[in-house]
N, C-alpha and C positions, 0 to 999 in steps of 0.2 A: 611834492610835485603838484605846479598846476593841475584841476579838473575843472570842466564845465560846470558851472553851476546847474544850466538848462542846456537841453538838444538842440543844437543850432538847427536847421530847417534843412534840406536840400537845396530849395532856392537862396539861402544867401547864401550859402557855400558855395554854390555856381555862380552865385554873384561876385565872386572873387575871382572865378577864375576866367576870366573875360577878356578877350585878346581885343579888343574893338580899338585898342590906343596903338598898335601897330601899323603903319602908314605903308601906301607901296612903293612899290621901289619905283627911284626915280627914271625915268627913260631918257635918251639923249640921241640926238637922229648924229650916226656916223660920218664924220667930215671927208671920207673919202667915197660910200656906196651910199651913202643919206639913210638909211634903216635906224630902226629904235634899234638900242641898245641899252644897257645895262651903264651907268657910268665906271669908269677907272675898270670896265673889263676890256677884253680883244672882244672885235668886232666877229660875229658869229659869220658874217656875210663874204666879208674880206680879208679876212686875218688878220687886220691890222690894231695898233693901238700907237697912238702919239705920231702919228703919221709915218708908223714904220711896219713894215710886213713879219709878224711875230709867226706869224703859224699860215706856211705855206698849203694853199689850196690847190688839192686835186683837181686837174681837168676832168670834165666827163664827158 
């Protein structure tokens, strides 16, 4: 079985585990209320996605 030769450090160890290469998520202004959205989701504002009413909104 592999063994260390030497005690890795904590900072490289932490240096591995480094999230900095994940990117955000892209936004896209909804073509029927214009709000950011998330792409390829229903529209949080409207309910809409593909120009069709997916998830009916309660009046208030």
């Amino acid at each position: 079985m592999a063994v260390p030769k030497r005690k890795s450090s904590k900072a490289r160890g932490r240096k591995r585990r480094t999230h900095y290469k994940l990117e955000t998520p892209n936004l896209v202004r909804c073509p029927q209320c214009h709000t950011l959205k998330a792409q390829h989701q229903v529209c949080k504002e409207c309910g809409t996605y593909k120009g069709k009413e997916v998830v009916a909104q309660v009046a208030e």
